[in-house]
VOGU-3710 file (C-alpha; in Angstrom, 3 decimals, decimal comma):
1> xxxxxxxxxx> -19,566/-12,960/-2,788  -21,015/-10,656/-5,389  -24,633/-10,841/-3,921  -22,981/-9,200/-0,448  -24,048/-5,793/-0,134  -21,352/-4,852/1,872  -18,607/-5,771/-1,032  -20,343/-3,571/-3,522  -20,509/-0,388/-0,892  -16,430/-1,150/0,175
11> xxxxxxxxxx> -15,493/-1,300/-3,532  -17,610/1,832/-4,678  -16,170/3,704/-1,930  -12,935/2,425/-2,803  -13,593/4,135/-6,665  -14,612/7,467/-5,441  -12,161/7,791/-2,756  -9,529/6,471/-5,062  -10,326/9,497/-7,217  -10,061/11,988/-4,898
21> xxxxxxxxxx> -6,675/10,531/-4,071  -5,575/10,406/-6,879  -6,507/13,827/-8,019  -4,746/15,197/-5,057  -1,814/13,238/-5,510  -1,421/14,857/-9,082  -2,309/17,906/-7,421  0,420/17,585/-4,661  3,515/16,849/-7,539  2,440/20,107/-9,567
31> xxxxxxxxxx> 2,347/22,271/-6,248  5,524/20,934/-5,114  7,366/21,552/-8,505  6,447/25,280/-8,307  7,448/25,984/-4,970  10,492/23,569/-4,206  13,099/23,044/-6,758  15,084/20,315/-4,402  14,084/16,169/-5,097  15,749/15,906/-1,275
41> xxxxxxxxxx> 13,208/18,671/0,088  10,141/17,324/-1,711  10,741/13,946/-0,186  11,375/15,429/3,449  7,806/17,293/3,045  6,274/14,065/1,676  8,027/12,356/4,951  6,859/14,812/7,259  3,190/13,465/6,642  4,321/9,974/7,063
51> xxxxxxxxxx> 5,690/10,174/10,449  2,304/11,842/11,766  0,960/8,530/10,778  3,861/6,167/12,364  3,374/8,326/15,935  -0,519/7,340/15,918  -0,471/3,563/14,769  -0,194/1,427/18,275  -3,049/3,408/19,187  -4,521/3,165/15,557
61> xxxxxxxxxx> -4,482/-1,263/16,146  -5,802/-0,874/19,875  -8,387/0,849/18,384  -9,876/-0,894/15,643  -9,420/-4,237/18,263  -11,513/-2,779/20,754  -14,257/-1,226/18,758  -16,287/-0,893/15,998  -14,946/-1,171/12,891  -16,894/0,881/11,133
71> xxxxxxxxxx> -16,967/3,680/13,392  -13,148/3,667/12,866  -13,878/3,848/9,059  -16,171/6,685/9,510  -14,227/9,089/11,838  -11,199/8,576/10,040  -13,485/9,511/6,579  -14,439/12,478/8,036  -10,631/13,712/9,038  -9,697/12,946/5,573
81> xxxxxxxxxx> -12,080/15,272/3,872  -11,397/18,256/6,897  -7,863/17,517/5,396  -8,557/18,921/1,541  -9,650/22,381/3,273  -5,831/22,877/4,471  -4,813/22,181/0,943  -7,092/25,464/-0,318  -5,990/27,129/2,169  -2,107/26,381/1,059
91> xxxxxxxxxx> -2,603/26,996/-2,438  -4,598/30,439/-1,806  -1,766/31,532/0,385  1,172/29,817/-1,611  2,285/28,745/2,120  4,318/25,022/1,970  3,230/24,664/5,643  -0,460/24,693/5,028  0,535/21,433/2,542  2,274/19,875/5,598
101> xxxxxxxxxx> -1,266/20,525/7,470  -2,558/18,735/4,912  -0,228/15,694/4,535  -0,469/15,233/8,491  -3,744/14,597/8,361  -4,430/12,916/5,409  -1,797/10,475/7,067  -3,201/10,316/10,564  -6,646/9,334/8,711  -5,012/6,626/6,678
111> xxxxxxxxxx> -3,147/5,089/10,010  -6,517/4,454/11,464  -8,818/3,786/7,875  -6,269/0,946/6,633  -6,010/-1,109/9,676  -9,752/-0,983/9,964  -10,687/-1,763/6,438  -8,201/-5,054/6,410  -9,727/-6,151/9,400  -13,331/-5,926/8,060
121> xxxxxxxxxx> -12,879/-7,970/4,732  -12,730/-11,324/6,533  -15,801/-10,116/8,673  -17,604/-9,383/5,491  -16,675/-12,530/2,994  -15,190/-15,962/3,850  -11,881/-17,027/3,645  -11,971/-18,773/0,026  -13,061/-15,470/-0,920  -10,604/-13,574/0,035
131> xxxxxxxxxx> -8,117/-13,830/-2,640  -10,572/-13,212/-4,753  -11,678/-9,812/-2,404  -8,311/-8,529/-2,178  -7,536/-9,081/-5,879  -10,382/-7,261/-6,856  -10,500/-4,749/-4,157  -6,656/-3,720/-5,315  -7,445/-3,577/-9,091  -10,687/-1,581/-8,218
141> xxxxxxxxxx> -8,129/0,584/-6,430  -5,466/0,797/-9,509  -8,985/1,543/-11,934  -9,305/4,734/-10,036  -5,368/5,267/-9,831  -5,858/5,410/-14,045  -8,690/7,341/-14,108  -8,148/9,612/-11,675  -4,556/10,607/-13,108  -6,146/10,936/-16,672
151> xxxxxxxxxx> -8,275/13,315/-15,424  -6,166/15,398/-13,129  -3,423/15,774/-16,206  -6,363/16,875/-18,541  -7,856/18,861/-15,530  -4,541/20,780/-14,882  -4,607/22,219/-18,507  -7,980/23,664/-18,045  -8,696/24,489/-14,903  -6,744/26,249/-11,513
161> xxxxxxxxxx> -4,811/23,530/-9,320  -7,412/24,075/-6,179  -10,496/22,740/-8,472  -8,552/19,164/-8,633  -8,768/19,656/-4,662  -12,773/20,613/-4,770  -12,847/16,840/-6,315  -11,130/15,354/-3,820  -13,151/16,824/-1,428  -16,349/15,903/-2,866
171> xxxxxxxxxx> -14,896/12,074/-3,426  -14,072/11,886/0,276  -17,567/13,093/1,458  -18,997/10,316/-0,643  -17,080/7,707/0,281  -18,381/9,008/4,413  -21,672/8,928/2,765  -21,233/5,092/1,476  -19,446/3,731/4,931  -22,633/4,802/6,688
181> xxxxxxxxxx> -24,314/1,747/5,192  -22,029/-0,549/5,734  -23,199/-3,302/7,957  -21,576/-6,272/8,929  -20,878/-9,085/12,358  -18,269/-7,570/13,892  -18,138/-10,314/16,689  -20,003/-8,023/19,705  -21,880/-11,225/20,579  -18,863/-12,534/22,003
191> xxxxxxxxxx> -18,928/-9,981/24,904  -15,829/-8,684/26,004  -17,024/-5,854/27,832  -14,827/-2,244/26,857  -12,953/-2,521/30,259  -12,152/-5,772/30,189  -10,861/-5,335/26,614  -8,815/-2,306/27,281  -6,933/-3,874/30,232  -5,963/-7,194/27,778
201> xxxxxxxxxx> -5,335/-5,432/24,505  -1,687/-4,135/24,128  -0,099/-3,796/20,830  3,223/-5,250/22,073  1,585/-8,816/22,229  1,184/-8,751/18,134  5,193/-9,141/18,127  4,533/-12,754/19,591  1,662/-13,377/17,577  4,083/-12,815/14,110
211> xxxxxxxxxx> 7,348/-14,649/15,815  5,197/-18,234/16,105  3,657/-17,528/12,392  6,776/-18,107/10,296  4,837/-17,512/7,014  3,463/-14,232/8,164  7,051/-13,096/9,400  8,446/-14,193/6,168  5,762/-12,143/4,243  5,912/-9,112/6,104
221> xxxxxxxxxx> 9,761/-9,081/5,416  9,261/-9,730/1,647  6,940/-7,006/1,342  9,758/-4,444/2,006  11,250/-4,953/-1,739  8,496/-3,167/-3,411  8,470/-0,657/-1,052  12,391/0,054/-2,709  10,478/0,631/-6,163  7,134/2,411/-4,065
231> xxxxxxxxxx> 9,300/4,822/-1,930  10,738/6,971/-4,598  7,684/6,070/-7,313  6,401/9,981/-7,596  10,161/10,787/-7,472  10,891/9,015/-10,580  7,827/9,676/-12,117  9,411/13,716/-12,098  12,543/13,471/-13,220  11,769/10,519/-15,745
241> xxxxxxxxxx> 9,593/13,606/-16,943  12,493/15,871/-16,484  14,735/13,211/-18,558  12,904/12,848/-21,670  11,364/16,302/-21,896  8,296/15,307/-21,738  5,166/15,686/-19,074  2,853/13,410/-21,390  5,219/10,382/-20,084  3,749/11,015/-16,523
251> xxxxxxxxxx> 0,360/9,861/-17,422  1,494/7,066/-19,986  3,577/5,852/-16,824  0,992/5,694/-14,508  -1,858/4,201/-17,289  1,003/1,427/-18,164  1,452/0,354/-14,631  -1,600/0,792/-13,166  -3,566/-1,688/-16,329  -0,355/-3,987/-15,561
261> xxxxxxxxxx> -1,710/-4,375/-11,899  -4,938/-5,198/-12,542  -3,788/-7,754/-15,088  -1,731/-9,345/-12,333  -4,136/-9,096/-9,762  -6,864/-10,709/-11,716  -4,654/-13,402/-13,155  -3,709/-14,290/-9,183  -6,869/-16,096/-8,311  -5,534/-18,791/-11,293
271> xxxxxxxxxx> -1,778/-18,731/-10,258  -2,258/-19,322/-6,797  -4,411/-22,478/-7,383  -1,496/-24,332/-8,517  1,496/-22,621/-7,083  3,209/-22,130/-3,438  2,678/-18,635/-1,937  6,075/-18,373/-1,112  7,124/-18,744/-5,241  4,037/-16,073/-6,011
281> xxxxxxxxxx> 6,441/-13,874/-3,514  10,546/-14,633/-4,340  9,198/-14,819/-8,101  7,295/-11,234/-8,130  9,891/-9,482/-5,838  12,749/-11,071/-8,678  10,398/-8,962/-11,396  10,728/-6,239/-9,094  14,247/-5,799/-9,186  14,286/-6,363/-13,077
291> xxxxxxxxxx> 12,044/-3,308/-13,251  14,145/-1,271/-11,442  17,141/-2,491/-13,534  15,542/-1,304/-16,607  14,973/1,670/-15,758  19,034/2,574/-16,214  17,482/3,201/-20,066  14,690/5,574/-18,400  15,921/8,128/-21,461  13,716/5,653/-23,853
301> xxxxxxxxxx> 9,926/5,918/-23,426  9,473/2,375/-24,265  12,117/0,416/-22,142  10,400/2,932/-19,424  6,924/1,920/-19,905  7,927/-1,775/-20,275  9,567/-1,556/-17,032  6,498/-0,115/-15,418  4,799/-3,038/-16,705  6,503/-5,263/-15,040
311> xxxxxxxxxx> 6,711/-3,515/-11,878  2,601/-2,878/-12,544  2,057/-6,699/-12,758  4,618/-8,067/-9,898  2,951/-6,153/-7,757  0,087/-7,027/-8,960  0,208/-11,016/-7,758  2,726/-9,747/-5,008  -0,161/-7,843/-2,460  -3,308/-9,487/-2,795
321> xxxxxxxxxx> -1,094/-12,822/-2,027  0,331/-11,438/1,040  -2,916/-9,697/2,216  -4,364/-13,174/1,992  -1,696/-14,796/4,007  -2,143/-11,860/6,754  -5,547/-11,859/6,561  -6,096/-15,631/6,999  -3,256/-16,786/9,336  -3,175/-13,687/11,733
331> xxxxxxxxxx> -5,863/-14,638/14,391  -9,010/-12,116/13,560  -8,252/-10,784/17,319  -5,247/-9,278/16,425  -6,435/-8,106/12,957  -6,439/-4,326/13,738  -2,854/-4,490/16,116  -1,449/-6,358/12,933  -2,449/-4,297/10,321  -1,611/-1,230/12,355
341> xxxxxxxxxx> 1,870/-2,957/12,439  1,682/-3,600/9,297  0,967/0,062/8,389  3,394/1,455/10,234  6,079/-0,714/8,931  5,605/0,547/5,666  5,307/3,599/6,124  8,759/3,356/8,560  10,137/1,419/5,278  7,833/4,017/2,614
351> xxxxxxxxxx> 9,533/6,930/4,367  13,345/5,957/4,890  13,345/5,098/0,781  11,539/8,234/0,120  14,392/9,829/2,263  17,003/8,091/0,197  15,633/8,586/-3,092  15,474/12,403/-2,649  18,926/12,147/-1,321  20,610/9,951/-4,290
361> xxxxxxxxxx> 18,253/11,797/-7,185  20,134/14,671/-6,061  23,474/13,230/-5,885  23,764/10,351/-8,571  20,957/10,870/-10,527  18,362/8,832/-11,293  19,506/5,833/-13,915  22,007/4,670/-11,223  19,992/5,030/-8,559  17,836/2,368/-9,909
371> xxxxxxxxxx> 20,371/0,040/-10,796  21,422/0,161/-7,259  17,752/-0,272/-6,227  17,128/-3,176/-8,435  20,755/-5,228/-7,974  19,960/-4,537/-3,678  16,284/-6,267/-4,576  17,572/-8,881/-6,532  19,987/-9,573/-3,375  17,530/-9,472/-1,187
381> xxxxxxxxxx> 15,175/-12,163/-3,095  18,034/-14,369/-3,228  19,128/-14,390/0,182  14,771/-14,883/1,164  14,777/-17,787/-1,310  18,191/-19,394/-0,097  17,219/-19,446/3,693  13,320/-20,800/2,288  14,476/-23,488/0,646  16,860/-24,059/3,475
391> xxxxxxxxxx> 14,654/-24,114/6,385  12,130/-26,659/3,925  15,430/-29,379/3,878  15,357/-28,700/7,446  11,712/-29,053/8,082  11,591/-32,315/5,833  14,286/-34,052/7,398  13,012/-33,208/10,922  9,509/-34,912/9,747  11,258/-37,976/8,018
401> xxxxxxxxx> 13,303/-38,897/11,323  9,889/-38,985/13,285  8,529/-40,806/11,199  11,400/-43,167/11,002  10,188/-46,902/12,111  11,128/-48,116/15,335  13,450/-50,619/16,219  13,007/-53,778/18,497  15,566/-56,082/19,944
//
């Protein structure tokens, strides 16, 4: 795997990009906190970007099924970076609706630049290496989160807000740059010509494709507990700032999780070798909802950073595990409908907790919204695991009575 050329362009471009991300994101919470005071209006702008995304992501899977993959990868690059330029504009004018600009189009890009880049990793490595792919791939991703939030928070002390934007601007163009050499099979031997393809493809037909994969519909369902932590993440991260007085916590918060990640992710590879799938997932989304749970002390920095470990490392075994299980069951056909579905889903899922979190930070506050976060995961894990282990008694008896000798008179 690591003599492919293509892995090493995908996870450099992966770095950079994750920097410019990163240094937008950072960029996006201190713009937000000067111009709206409200955690409920802050998520509805965040949510406005989101469902830009959720309106383009049928089309998004037909897509990146019916054409090149890279091209995909490349157009979407290119929106992504015209993106930044409505950011300058919205900090030059102090205008909230240039940010929404902005946050449409950064989304739109994603909906079409995820689908597209799952789809390519099993083009570009084989299937025992994908675990190992995705791990790394995700903790390549979390290396930038770290760095890139280091050096927006030092950034932000020295410099004006719209230079961290210049970065992501110049991050984006270079990961554009680095899909350009990207070159892998995408399957165009098999000659399906465009009309042909256009008249079979229809995302509707990946809803049958996940209803006869019960291990796929099981993991997309289990992926929707992290999302409960995910959704309101840059939510808490603000008022646990707010809480203890202090905006150092921000970055501590993000370092802690993010080195928790990789430690998960790169521990995952060993786990899964001796362990069910299914326990990787009930066990991390239990660890989950302990995180959240600790986070009713969020007024101690320690018990706050100890629950971002967790939450760092759960998720940590949690996606590279079920982007394995997508990536390998789901026939490669459907690989861009999927993870369109898949994207949309959590951003559907991403957007209604963002929603909620805004809401309840407002009304409740934040230490009881997280215990009712963490006690609604810790529900949810138990009723996954109960009907698991349920329809395994069923499955076992069902093979034991076929199996049952026959009987002669």
């Amino acid at each position: 795997m690591w003599r492919n050329r293509n892995v090493w362009i995908l996870l450099t471009g992966e770095f950079i990009a994750g920097l410019g991300l990163w240094l937008g994101i950072i960029g996006n919470l201190e713009f937000m906190q000067e111009k709206l005071p409200s955690d409920f209006f802050k998520s509805l702008l965040l949510a406005g970007g989101l469902l830009a995304g959720i309106a383009v992501g049928p089309y998004a899977g037909r897509l990146t099924d019916q054409t090149s993959k890279k091209t995909v990868m490349l157009i979407s690059g290119f929106v992504r970076a015209v993106s930044v330029i409505f950011m300058l504009i919205a900090i030059a004018t102090g205008s909230i609706w240039w940010m929404v600009v902005f946050l449409v189009l950064l989304q739109i890009s994603a909906a079409f630049y995820f689908p597209a880049l799952q789809a390519a990793l099993p083009l570009i490595v084989s299937d025992k290496d994908l675990l190992q792919l995705n791990g790394v791939h995700m903790n390549v991703s979390t290396l930038s989160r770290i760095i890139g939030t280091a050096l927006a928070g030092v950034l932000l002390v020295i410099l004006p807000i719209s230079l961290l934007y210049v970065g992501s601007l110049v991050a984006y163009i270079g990961l554009f740059i680095l899909t350009w050499f990207l070159n892998f099979n995408e399957g165009n031997g098999e000659k399906l010509t465009k009309k042909k393809s256009k008249e079979k493809a229809s995302f509707k037909d990946v809803f049958s494709v996940i209803r006869g994969l019960p291990i796929v519909y099981m993991t997309l369902i289990m992926t929707l507990i992290p999302v409960l932590f995910l959704g309101g993440f840059n939510l808490m991260v603000i008022n646990i700032s707010e809480l203890q007085d202090s905006s150092a916590i921000k970055g501590w918060i993000y370092t802690a999780e993010g080195i928790s990640f990789m430690i998960g992710a790169f521990f995952i590879k060993r786990i899964s070798d001796r362990t069910s799938p299914y326990i990787i997932l009930f066990a991390c989304s239990f660890m989950v909802g302990a995180s959240q749970l600790l986070l009713y002390l969020a007024s101690i920095q320690l018990t706050t950073i100890i629950a971002f470990m967790l939450f760092g490392f759960s998720v940590g075994c949690f996606f590279p595990t079920a982007a394995t299980i997508f990536q390998t069951k789901v026939p490669k056909d459907f690989h861009g409908r999927f993870f369109s579905f898949r994207n949309m889903l959590d951003r559907i899922s991403f957007q209604i907790v963002l929603l909620i979190s805004g809401f309840l930070l407002d009304l409740i506050g934040l230490q009881l919204m997280c215990v009712l976060f963490g006690s609604l995961s810790i529900i949810m894990t138990t009723i996954f695991y109960t009907r698991h282990k349920h329809l395994q008694t069923h499955i076992v008896k069902q093979e034991n009575s076929t199996k049952a000798p026959f009987t002669s008179e």
